[in-house]
N, C-alpha and C positions, 0 to 999 in steps of 0.2 A: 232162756231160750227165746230167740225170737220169732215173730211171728212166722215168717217165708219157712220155720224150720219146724215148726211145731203140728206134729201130724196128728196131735188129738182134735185138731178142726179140718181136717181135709175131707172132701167131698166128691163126688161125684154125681156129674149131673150128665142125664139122657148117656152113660156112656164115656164125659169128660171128664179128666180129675182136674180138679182146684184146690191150690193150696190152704183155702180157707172159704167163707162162703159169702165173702163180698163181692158185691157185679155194681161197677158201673155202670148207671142205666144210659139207658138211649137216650141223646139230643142233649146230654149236659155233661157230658167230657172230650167236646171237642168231636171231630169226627173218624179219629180214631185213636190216637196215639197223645195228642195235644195237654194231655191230664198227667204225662209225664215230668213235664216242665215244673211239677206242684207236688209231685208223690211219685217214689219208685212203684213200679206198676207190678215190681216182684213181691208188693206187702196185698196186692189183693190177689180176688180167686180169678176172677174174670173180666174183660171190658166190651162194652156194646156201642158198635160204630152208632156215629147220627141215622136218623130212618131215611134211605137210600131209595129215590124212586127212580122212572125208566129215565125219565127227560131233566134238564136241570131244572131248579127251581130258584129265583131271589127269593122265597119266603113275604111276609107280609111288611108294608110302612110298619114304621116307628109309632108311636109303643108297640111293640111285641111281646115286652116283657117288664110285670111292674110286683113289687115286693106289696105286701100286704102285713097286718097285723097274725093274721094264721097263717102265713108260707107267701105263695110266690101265684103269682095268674100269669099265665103265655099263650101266646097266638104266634108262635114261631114261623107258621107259615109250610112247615117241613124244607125247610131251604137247604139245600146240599148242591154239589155238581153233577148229578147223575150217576146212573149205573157206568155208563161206559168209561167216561173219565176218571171215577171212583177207583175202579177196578185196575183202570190202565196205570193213574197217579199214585195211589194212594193205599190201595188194598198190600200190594207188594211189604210193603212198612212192616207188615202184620207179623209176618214171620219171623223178625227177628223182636219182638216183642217174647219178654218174659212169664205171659199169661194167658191164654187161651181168647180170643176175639169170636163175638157176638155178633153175626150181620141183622142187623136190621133192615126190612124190605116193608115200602110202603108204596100207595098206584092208587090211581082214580080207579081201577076197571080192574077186573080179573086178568088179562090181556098183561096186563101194566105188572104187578104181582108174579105173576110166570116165567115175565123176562128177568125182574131182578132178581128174585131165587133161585131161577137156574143160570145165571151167572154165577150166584153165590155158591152155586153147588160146586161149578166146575173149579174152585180154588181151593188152596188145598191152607191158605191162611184162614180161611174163615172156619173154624171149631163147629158152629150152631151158627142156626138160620132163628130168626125173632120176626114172625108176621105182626106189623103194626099194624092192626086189622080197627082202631080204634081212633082213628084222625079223621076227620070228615073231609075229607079230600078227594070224594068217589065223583064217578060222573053222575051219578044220578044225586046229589047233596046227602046221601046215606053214610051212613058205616058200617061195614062191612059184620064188625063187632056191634052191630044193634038189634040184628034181624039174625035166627037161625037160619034161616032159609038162603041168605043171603051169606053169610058160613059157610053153610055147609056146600054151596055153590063153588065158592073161593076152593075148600080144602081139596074140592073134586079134580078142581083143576090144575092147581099148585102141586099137590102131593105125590103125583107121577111123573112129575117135572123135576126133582127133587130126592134122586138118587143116592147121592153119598152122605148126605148132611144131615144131621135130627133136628126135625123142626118144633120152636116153641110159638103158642101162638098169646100175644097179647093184647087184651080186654081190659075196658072200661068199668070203673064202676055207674057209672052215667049209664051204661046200657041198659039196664033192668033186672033182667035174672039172669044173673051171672052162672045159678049152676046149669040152667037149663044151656045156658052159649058154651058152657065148658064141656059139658056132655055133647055138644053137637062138634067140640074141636075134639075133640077124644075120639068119637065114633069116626071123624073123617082124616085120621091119622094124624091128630098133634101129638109129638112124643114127649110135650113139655107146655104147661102155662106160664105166663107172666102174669101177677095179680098184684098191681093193678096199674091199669094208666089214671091220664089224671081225670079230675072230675069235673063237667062242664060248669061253669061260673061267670058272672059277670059285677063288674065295678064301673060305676059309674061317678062322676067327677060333680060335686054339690053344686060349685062355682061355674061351671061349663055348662052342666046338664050334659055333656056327654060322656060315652062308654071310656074307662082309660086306654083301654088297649085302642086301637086305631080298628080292628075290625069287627070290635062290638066285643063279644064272648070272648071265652079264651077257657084254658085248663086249670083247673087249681090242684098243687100240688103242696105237698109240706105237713107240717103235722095236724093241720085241719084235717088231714082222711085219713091219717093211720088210724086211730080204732076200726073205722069203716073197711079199709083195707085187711087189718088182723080181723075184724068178719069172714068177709069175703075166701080172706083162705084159708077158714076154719073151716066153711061150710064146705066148701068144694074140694077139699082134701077128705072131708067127713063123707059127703057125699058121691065122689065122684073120680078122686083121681088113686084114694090110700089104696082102695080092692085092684085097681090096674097098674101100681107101681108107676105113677104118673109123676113126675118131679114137680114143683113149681116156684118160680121165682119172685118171693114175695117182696115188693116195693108200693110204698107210700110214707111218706111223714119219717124214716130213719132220721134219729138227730143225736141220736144216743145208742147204746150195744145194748141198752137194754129194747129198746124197737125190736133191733133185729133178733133179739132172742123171744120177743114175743111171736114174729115171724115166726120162726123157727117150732116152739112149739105150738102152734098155729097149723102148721105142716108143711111148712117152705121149708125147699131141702139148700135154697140157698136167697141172698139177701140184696133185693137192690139198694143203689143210694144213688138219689138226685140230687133237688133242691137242696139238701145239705151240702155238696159240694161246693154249691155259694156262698154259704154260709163260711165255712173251712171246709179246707182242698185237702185238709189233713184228717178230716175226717175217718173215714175207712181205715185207717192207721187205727186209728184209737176202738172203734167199732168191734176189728178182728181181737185186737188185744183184749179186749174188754167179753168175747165169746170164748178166745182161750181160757181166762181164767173163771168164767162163769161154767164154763163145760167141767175142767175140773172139781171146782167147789160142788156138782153134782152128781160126781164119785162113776160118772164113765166115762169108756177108753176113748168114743167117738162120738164127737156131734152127731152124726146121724141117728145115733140111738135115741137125742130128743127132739127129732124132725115128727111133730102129731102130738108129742105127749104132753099137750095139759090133763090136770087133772080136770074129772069131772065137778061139776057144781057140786 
């Protein structure tokens, strides 16, 4: 059986079915479709455009992105062509795609955030909406995902904007208390987390004395944070989203199916993958494969049955 055919991993997230519970994460498979050219897009569950803001953006000088002994540090900049071009050029594509598309929406300002998810609401390509609530890209040098208050502001305004589409919102681990940010995206109607973006880092060059990336910091992704990450959504599935039937989309450090099944029973009802994508593009391929038959050898009908179930200490 192959994978695209095998419905003992199919899923359902906020609403959507997936063939399986792999998601392309945002900003590392192209900006939308471009991760075809590498892997048919019928062997994952889902894919997540690049994070989509109002105005275009070049992103940041060279370095942006440099490989490490634990994964990968980036300073991407959020470089895309905008909502409006996005939408006009690019979004279109969507639909004849084999898998369900994930908009990512990212803005200096609440203002910024409103416009590109209610774009994203009025198409009927985009599946899910994904607040990168987690890039410090704001006007005021904040993140949106650092501060409740500054949250639960965002959800006030977005959330009525945002008619047709189930929104998930994604968070840092860099933030602090993840479960208190997740309880303030909950409460201001996220129908979905993402856990986790990447976590703030910096490398600095012996010989140079300066930072590698060109704008100092950057994100570190890769399997440096996955235990950090299968934390993160232990707790907050424990605490916070299993009583409200809240999905979430666990990502950090996948490099193997057994990541993602730690994911999984973790309480992510489905799995991102990045940084591994550089690594091999064929990745997710082997990932799904490797949860098919990890699902069976644990004698039920449905993955979802072990979406939460570790065993206790």
């Amino acid at each position: 059986m192959t994978v695209d055919a095998a419905p003992r991993i199919e899923t359902t997230l906020a609403g959507v079915r997936l063939r399986n519970p792999v998601v392309l994460a945002a900003g590392t498979a192209g900006e939308l479709d471009e991760f075809a050219d590498a892997l048919p897009l019928e062997e994952i569950g889902a894919v997540t455009t690049k994070s989509i803001t109002r105005e275009p953006r070049a992103g940041n000088a060279p370095w942006r992105l440099i490989e490490l002994p634990v994964g990968m540090l980036n300073a991407i900049g959020l470089a895309n062509p905008g909502v409006e071009a996005f939408v006009r050029d690019r979004l279109p594509r969507a639909a004849q795609l084999p898998c369900p598309v994930i908009a990512s929406a990212a803005g200096h300002s609440i203002d910024d955030y409103v416009a590109v998810a209610s774009a994203f609401d009025g198409r009927r390509e985009a599946a899910l909406i994904e607040l990168n609530v987690s890039c410090p890209n704001t006007a005021t040098g904040l993140q949106f995902g650092d501060d409740p208050r500054l949250l639960a502001d965002l959800l006030r305004a977005v959330r009525p904007a945002v008619i047709h589409k189930r929104i998930f919102v994604k968070l840092s681990p860099g933030a602090g208390d993840l479960v208190r940010l997740a309880e303030t995206a909950v409460a201001g109607g996220a129908d979905g987390l993402t856990l986790v973006n990447t976590f703030p880092a910096l490398s600095i060059d012996p010989e140079t004395r300066r930072p590698r990336l060109s704008r100092g910091s950057g994100g570190l992704s890769g399997p440096a944070i996955h235990p950090i990450a299968v934390r993160v959504v232990h707790d907050v599935h424990r605490l916070v989203t299993r009583g409200a039937a809240i999905p979430i989309i666990g990502l950090g450090g996948v490099m193997r199916w057994e990541d993602a099944a730690e994911f999984i029973l973790a309480g992510a009802t489905a799995v991102g993958i990045g940084t591994g994508l550089f690594v091999d593009p064929k990745l997710p391929r082997r990932v799904a494969r490797g949860l098919c038959s990890w699902t069976e050898r644990q004698g039920v009908r449905s993955i979802s049955e072990l979406v939460g179930a570790m065993e206790a200490p």
